[in-house]
C-alpha positions as CSV (number, residue, x, y, z in Angstrom):
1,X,84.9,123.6,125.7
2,X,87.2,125.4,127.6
3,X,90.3,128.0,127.3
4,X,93.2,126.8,129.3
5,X,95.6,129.5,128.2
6,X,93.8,132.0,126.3
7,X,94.4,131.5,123.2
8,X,91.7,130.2,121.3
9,X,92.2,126.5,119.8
10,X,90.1,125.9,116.8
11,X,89.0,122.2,115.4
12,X,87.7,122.9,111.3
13,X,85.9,119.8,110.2
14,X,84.1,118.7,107.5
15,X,83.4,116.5,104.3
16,X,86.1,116.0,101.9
17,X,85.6,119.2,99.6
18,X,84.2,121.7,101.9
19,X,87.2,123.3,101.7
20,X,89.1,122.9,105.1
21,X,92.6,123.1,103.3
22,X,91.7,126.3,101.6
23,X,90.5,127.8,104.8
24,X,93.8,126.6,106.7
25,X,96.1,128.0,103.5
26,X,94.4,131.4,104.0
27,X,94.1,131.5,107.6
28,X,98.1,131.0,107.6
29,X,98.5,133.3,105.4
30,X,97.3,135.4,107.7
31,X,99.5,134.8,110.0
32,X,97.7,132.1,112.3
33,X,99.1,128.8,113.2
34,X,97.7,126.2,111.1
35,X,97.5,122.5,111.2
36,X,96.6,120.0,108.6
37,X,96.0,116.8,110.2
38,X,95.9,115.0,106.7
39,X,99.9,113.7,107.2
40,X,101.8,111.3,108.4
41,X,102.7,113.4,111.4
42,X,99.3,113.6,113.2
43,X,97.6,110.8,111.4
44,X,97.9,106.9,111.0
45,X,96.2,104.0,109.9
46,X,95.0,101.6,112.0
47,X,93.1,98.0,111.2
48,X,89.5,98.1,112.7
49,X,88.2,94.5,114.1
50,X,86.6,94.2,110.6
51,X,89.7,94.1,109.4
52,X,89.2,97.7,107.4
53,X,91.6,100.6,107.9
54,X,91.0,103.8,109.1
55,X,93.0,107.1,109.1
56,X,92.8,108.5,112.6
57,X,94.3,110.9,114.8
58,X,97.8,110.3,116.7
59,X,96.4,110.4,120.0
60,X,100.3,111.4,120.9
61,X,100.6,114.1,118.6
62,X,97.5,115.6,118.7
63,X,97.4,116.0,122.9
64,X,100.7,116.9,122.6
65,X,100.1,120.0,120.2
66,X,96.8,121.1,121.9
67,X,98.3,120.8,125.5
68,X,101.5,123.1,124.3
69,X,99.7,125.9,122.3
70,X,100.5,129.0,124.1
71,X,100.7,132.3,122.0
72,X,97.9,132.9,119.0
73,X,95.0,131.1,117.8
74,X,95.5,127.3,116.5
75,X,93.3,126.7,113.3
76,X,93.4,122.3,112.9
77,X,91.9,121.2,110.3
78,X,90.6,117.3,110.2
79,X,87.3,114.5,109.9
80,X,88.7,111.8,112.0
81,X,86.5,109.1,113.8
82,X,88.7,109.4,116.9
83,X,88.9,113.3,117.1
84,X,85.5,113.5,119.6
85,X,87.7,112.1,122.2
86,X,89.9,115.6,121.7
87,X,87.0,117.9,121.2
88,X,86.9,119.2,125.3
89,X,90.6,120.7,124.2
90,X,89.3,123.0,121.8
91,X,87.4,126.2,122.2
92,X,85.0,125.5,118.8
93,X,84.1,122.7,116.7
94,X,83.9,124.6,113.5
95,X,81.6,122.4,110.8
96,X,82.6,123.7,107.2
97,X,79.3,122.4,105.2
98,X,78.2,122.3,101.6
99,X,75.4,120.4,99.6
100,X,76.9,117.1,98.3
101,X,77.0,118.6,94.4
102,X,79.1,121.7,95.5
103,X,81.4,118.9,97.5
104,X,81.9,116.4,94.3
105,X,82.1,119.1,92.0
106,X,84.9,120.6,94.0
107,X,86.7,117.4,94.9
108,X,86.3,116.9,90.7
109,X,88.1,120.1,90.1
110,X,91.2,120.1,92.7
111,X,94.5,118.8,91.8
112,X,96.3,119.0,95.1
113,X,94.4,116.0,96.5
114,X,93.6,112.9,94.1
115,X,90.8,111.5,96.8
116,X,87.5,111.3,95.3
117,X,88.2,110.8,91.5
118,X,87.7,107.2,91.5
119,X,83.7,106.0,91.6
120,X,84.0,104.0,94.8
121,X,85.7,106.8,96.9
122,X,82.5,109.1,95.4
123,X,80.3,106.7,96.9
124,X,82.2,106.6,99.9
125,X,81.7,110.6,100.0
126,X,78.2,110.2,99.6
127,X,77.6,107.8,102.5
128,X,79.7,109.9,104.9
129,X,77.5,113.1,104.0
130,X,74.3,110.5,104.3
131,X,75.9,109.4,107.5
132,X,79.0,111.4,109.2
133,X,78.0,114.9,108.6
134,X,74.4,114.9,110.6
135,X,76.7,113.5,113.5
136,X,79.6,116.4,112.7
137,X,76.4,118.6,113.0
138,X,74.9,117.5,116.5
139,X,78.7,118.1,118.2
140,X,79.9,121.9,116.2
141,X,79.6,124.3,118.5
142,X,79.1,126.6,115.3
143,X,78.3,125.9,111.0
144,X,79.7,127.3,108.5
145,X,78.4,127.3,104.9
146,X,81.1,126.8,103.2
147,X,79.4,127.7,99.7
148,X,80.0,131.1,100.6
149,X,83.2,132.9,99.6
150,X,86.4,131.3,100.7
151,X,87.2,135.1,102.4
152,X,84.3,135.3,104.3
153,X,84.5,131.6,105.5
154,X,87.8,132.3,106.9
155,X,86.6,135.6,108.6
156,X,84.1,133.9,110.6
157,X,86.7,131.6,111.5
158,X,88.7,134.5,112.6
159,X,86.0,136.0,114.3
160,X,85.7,133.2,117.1
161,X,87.0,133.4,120.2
């Protein structure tokens, strides 16, 4: 990881639930530049040679914004199978982790997001905590439990640098 200009460039990932949206709302504000890469504008589908989809990363959008950032700290907030291939742009690769009953429950309980109501998308969540979470882990450069208070999660994420 490495610092081109200074100001610090921050990659929050995670399982659906661990509460990577909250963490960007607060940390913005707070003033910080935030980036949701859940959209249209940093994200697309692509067809996999399976022939299943998957949301990735604009490779475009996503150079462009880390190779630009020049004044403040840059929180982006995403769980992409491409994003590795940006991880020597950022400073940290922040893992926001919960145990799988605090995730459901919360995905259960939010209403600005309607992924992980249905059963199948539940199971879904449960294989990527089985399976993409332990290889989230092995590349973080720091963990965060993100069962403790949504304040004190975004302090430590304010405290890198």
């Amino acid at each position: 990881m490495y610092n081109l200009g200074g100001m610090p460039k921050v990659l929050v990932t995670g399982m659906s639930g661990a509460g990577k949206s909250a963490a960007l709302a607060m940390l913005g504000a707070r003033g910080h530049r935030v980036v949701d890469t859940d959209t249209d504008e940093w994200s697309r589908w692509v067809t996999l040679r399976d022939g299943s989809a998957d949301w990735i990363w604009r490779a475009d959008a996503i150079g462009s914004l880390l190779a630009r950032h020049e004044h403040g700290r840059l929180f982006v907030a995403g769980c992409k199978t491409n994003q590795g291939t940006f991880y020597p742009l950022f400073d940290h690769i922040v893992l926001l982790t919960a145990p799988a009953e605090v995730l459901l429950a919360r995905i259960a309980a939010r209403d600005s997001n309607p992924y992980g109501k249905l059963p199948a998308e539940r199971d879904l969540i449960m294989t990527h905590i089985a399976e993409v979470e332990p290889l989230l882990r092995a590349t973080a450069t720091v963990v965060i439990d993100a069962t403790a208070p949504l304040s004190f999660v975004v302090q430590q994420l304010e405290d890198l640098s």
